[in-house]
N, C-alpha and C positions, 0 to 999 in steps of 0.2 A: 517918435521912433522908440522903439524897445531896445534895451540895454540886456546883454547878459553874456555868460562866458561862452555861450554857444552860440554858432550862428541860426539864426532865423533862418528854418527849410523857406526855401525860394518860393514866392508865389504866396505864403502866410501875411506877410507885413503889408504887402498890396493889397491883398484879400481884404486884411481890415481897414485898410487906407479908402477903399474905395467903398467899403459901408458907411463909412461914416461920413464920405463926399455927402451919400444918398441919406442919411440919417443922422444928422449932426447931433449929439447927446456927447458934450465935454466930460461928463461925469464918469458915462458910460465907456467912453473910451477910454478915459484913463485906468478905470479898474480893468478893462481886458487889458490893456498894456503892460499892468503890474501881472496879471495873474498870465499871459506870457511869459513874460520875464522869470516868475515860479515856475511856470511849468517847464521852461528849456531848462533850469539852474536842479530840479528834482528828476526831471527820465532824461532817458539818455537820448531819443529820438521821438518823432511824429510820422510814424508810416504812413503813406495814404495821401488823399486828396487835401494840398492846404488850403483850399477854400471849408471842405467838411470841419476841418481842424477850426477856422479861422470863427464861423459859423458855432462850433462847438463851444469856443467863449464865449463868445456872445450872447447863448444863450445860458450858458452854463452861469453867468454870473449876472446877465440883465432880466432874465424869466421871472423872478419868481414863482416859478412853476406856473404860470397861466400866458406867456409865451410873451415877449420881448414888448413893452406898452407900446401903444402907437407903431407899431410893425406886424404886420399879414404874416402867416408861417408862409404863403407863398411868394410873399416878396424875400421872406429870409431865402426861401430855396433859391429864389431867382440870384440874388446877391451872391449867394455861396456858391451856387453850383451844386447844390448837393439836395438830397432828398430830405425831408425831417424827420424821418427816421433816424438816417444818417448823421444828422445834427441833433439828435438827442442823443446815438450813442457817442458824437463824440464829447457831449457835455457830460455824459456821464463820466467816460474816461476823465478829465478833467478836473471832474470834481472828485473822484476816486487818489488820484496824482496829489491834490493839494488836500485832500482828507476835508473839504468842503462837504458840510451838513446841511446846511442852508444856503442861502447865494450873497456874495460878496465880504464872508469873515477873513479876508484874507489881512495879515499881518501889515498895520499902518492904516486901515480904513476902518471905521466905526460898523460894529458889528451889527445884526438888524434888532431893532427893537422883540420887547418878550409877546411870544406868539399866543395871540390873542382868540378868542371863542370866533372873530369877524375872519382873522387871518386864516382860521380853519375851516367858517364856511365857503371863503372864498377860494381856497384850493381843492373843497369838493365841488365846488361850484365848478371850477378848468375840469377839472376831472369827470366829472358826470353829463355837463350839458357843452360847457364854452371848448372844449377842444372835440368836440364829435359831430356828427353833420353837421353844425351849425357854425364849423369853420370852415367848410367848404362851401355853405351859403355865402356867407360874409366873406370869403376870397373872391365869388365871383359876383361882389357887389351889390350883390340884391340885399345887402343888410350895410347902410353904412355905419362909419364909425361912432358916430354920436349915437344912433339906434343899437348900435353892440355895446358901447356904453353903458346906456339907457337901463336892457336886459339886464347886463352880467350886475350892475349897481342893485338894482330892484333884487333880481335872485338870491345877492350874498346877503343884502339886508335882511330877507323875509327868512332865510334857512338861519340864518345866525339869530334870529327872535325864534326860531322856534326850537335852538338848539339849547340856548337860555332856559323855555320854560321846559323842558326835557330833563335841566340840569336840576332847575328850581323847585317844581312841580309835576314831579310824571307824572300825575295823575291824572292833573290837567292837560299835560301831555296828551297823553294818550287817546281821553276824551277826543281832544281834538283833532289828532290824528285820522283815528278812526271814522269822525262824524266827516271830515274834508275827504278822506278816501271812499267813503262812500256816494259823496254826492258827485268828485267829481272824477273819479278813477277806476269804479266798477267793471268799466268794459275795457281796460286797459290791459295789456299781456302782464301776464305772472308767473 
């Protein structure tokens, strides 16, 4: 249970209570717990739906930007009640409130390790392929988990070696760049 000088808006603490029935991650709860606890002790209210809000922790601090591990953004909607749109902006609000730059620096938990060339290809990786039609593939199952795995592992691996030789050697870069865009990209929109 959350601890703070304000009261919990009614229908928040169940919100999460009952995600984490459906998704047990001890770890994970307790930092949305603390970062509740932040967020009632820094504003002065939560307008709005407290599932969106409850939702908005949870990704606001379990994401790393490529969406809550081993959770469906449509199971998160289901959980919440609320759309993912909805539950990004209310992560964003959230993390705007506690001046979070990254996910989970909050005061008393170990901040995340230094953000790596792999960490970077893997949040263009969310951003370019894993959160665009190919989460609505894999919501309705025709990709499962170990095959979305599979993907998003092989993807961050190959952009993050080629983001490497980019750094190391444009030159070689680019050769290769080029020679791969041609053989396999030519009729591809531009």
């Amino acid at each position: 249970m959350t601890v703070t000088n304000k009261p919990v808006p009614p229908g928040l603490q169940q919100a999460l209570d009952a995600y984490f029935a459906v998704h047990p991650d001890a770890e994970l709860r307790a930092i949305a717990s603390q970062t509740l606890s932040v967020l009632l002790m820094r504003d002065s209210d939560l307008p709005g739906a407290p599932g969106a809000w409850a939702g908005g922790i949870v990704y606001a601090v379990g994401s790393g930007g490529c969406g809550v591990p081993g959770v469906l953004n449509s199971d998160l909607e289901k959980a919440f009640g609320a759309s993912m749109g909805t539950i990004r902006r209310r992560a964003r609000q959230v993390k705007e409130v506690l001046g979070l730059d990254a996910p989970v620096p909050i005061e008393g938990l170990t901040p995340p390790a230094e953000f790596t060339l792999r960490d970077e290809a893997n949040a263009i990786c969310a951003y370019a392929f894993r959160n665009g039609p190919l989460e609505r593939i894999h919501a309705e199952y025709r990709i499962s988990q170990p095959d979305m795995k599979e993907l998003m592992v092989n993807a961050s691996e190959h952009l993050a070696k080629i983001m490497a030789m980019k750094q190391r050697s444009p030159e070689q870069y680019d050769r290769f760049i080029r020679r791969y865009h041609h053989q396999f990209c030519r009729n591809w929109e531009r």
